[in-house]
Each structure stands twice: as structure tokens, then as C-alpha cells.
SEKOLPA-612407 format. One line per 2 residues: number of its first residue (from 1); their letters; for each residue x, y, z negated of N, C-alpha, C. Coordinates in nm, 2 decimals. Example, Ala and Ser with C-alpha at 12.3 -4.5 7.8 and 13.67 -1.06 7.14 Angstrom:
<pts>
1	as	1.32/-0.57/-0.78/1.23/-0.45/-0.78/1.32/-0.33/-0.78 ~ 1.28/-0.22/-0.71/1.37/-0.11/-0.71/1.29/0.00/-0.79
</pts>
This chain:
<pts>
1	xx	8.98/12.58/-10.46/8.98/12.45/-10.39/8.90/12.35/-10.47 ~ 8.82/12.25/-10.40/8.73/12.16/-10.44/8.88/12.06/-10.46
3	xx	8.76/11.97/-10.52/8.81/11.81/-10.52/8.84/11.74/-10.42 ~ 8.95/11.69/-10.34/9.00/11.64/-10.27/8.91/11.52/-10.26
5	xx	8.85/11.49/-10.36/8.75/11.33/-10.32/8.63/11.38/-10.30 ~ 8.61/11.51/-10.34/8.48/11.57/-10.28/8.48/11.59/-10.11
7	xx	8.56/11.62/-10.06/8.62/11.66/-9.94/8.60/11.53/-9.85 ~ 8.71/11.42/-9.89/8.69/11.27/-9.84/8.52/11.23/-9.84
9	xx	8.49/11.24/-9.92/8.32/11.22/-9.91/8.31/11.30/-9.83 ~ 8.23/11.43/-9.82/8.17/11.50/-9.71/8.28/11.46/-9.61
11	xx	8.36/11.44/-9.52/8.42/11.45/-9.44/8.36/11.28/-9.37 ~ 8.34/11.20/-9.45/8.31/11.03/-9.43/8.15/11.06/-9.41
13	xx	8.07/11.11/-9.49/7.92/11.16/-9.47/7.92/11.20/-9.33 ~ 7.99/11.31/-9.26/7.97/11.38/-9.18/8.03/11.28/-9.08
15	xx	8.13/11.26/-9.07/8.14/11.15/-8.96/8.03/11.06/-8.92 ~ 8.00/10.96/-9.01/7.90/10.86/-9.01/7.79/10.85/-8.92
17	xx	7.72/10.99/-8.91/7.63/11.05/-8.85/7.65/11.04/-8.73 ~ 7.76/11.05/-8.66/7.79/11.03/-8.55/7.81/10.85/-8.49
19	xx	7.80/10.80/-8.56/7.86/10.62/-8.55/7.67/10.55/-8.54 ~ 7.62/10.67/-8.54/7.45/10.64/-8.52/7.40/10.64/-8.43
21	xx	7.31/10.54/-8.40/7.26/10.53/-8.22/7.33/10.56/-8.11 ~ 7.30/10.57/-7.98/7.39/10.51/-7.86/7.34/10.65/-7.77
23	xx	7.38/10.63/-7.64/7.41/10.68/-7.48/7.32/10.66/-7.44 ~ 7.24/10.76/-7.35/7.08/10.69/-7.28/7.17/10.64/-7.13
25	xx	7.31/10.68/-7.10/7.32/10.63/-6.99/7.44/10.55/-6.98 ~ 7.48/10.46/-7.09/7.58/10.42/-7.08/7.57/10.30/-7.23
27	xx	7.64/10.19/-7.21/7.69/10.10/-7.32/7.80/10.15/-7.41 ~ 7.75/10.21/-7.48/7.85/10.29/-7.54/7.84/10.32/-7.71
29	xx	7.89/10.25/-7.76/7.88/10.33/-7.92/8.02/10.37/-8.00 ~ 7.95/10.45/-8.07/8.06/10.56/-8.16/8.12/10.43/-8.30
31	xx	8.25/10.46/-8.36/8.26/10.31/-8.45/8.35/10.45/-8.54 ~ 8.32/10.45/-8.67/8.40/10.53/-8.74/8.53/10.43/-8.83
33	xx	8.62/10.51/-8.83/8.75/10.40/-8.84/8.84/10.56/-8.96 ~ 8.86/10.51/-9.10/8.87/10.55/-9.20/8.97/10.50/-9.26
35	xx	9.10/10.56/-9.28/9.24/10.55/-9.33/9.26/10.63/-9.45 ~ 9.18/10.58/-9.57/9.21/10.67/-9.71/9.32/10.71/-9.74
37	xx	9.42/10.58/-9.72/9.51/10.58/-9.76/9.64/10.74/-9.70 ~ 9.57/10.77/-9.60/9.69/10.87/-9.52/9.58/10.97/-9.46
39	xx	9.44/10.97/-9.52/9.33/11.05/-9.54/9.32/11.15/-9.35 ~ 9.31/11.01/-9.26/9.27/11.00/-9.16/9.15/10.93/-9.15
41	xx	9.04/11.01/-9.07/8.92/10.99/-9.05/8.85/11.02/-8.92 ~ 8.81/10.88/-8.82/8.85/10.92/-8.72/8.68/10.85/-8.64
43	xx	8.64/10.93/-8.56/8.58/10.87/-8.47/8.56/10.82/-8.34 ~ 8.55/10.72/-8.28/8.60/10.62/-8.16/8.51/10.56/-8.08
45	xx	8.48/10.63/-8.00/8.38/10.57/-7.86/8.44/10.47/-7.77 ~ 8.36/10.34/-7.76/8.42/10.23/-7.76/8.27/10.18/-7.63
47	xx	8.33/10.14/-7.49/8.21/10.06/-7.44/8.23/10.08/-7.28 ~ 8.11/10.01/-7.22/8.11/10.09/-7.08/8.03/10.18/-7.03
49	xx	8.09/10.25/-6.94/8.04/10.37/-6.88/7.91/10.33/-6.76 ~ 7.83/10.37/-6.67/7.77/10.39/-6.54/7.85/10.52/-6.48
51	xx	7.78/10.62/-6.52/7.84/10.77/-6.42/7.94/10.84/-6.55 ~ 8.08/10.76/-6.51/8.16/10.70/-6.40/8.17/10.57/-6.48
53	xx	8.17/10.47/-6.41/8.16/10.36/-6.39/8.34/10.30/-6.48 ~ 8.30/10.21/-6.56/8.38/10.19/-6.62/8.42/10.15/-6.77
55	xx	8.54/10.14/-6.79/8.59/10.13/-6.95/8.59/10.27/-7.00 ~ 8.52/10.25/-7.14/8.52/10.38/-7.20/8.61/10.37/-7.36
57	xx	8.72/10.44/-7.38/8.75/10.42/-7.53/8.81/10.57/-7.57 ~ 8.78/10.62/-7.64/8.83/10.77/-7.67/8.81/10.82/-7.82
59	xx	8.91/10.90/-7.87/8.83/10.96/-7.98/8.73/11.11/-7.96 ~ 8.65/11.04/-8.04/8.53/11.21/-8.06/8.59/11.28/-8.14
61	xx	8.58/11.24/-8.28/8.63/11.34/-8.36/8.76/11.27/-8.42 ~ 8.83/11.35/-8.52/8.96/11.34/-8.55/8.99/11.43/-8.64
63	xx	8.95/11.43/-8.77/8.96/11.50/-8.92/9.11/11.43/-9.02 ~ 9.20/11.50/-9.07/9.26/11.50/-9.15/9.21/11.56/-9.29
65	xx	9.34/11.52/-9.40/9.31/11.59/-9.49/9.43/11.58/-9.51 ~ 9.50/11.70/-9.52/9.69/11.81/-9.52/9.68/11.87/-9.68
67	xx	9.74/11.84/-9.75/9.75/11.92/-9.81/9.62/12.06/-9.88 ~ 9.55/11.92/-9.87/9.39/11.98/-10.00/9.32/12.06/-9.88
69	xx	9.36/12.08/-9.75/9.28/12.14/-9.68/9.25/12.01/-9.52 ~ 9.12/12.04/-9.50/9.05/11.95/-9.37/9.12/11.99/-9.28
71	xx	9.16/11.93/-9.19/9.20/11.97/-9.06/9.09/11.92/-8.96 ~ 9.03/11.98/-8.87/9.02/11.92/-8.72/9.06/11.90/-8.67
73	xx	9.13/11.82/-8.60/9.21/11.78/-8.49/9.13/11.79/-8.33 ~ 9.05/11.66/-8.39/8.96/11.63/-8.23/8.88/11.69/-8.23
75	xx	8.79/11.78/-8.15/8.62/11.77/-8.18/8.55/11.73/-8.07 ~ 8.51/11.66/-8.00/8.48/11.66/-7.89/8.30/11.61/-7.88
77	xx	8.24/11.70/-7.97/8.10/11.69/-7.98/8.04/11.84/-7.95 ~ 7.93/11.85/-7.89/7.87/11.96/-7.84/7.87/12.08/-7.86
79	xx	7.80/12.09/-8.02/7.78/12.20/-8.10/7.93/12.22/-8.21 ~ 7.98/12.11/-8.24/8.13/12.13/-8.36/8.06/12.12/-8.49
81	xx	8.15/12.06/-8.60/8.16/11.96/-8.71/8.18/12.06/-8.78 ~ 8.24/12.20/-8.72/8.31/12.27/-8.82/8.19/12.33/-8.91
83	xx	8.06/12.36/-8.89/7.96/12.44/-8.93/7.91/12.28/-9.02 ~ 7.90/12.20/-8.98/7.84/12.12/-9.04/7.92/12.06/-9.19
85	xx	8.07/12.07/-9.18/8.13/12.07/-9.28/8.14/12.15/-9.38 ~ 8.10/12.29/-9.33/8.07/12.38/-9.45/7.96/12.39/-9.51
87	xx	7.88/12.38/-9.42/7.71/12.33/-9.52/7.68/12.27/-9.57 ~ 7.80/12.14/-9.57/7.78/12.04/-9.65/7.84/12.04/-9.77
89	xx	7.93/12.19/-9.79/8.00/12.23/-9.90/8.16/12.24/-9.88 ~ 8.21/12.23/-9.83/8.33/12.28/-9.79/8.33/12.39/-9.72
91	xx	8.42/12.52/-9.78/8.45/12.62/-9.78/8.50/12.67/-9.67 ~ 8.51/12.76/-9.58/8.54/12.77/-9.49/8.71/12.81/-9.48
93	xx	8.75/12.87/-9.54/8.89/12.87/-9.57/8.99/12.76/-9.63 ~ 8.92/12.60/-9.62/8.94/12.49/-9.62/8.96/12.41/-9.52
95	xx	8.91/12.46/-9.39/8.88/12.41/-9.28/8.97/12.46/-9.17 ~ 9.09/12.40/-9.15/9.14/12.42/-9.04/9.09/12.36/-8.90
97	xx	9.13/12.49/-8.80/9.06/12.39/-8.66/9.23/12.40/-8.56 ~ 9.23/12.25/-8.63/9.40/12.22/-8.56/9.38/12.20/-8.40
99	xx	9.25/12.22/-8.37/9.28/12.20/-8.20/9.33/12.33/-8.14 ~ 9.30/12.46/-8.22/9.36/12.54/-8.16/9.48/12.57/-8.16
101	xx	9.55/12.66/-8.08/9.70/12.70/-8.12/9.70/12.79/-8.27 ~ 9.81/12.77/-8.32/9.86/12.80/-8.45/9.81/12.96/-8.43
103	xx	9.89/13.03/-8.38/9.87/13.19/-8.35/9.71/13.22/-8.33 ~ 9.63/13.14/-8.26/9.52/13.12/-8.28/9.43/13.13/-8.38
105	xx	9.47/13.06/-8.47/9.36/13.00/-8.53/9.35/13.15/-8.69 ~ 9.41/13.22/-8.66/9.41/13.33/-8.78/9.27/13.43/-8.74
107	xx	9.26/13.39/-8.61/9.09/13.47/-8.54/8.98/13.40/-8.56 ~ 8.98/13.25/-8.61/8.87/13.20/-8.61/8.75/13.19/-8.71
109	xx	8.82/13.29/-8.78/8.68/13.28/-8.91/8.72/13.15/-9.03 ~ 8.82/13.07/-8.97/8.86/12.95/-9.09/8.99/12.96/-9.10
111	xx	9.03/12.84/-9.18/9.19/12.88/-9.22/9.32/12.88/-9.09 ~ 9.39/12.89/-9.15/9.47/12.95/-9.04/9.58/12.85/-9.05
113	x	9.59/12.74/-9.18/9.72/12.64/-9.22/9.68/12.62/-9.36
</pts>
């Protein structure tokens, strides 16, 4: 296991990226919102919509850090953060993907808890 502040970094790096430029079809930007303290790291789509028409506020992404290991929570980006977290140096056996069910997640190639 890495450095827990190695982790917080790449995990803050890889967020960030997402809090960059906008929606071709909507008022809409990404705002990254970072809780060191309880090593919540979260990203938040904040604006108005066109198709559908409206208030827009949601989380995209939604990363923890449990017990020396990443969690994903949210992922709600196209391709997934998970590949991009390990490239960036985190281990893949560091990376939980908490959106799936627990019994799940021992098939997915990452950690399992």
C-alpha cells in the first residue's frame, strides 16, 4: 500500500479534470468539493439544463478514502475513473468500486473491501 497522501493527491488530480469546461447543450458546470478532513472527494454538477429543461444539481463522481483503500462510490462519467486512477498510480487492488454490490465486486478485477 502507497501513501495515503499519495492517494489524496492522485484522487484530487483526477477529479479536477473533470471541474474543466462545460455542456455544449446546457448551462452547466462541474464544481469539485473536497473534505480532507473525512477524505471525501466529490464532484457536483451544478446549473441549467435545455433537453430537459430545467434545474440541474447531481453528483458525478463520489471517491472515498476507507481505510488506506479508494472507494468509488459515484461514477457517473462515460468511460470510468477507475482506469484512470490506476494509471495514475494507484494499484488496482486499492480501488474499490463501491457502486457495485459487495458479492459483486470480488469479479471485478479490483478490490473487493
Amino acid at each position: 500500500m502507497a501513501d495515503v497522501n499519495t492517494y489524496r493527491r492522485i484522487v484530487k488530480d483526477v477529479l479536477r479534470r473533470y471541474a474543466v469546461g462545460g455542456y455544449a447543450n446546457a448551462d452547466i458546470t462541474n464544481e469539485v468539493v473536497f473534505d480532507g478532513e473525512n477524505d471525501r472527494y466529490l464532484v457536483v454538477s451544478v446549473g441549467w439544463g435545455i433537453r430537459p429543461k430545467g434545474r440541474i444539481h447531481g453528483c458525478l463522481l463520489h471517491v472515498d478514502i476507507v481505510d488506506g483503500k479508494v472507494w468509488i462510490q459515484r461514477d457517473g462519467t462515460e468511460g470510468g475513473i477507475a482506469d484512470e486512477l490506476e494509471e495514475a498510480g494507484i494499484p488496482k487492488e486499492e480501488i474499490v468500486l463501491g457502486f457495485h454490490e459487495p458479492q459483486v465486486r470480488k469479479y471485478t478485477g479490483y478490490a473487493a473491501a
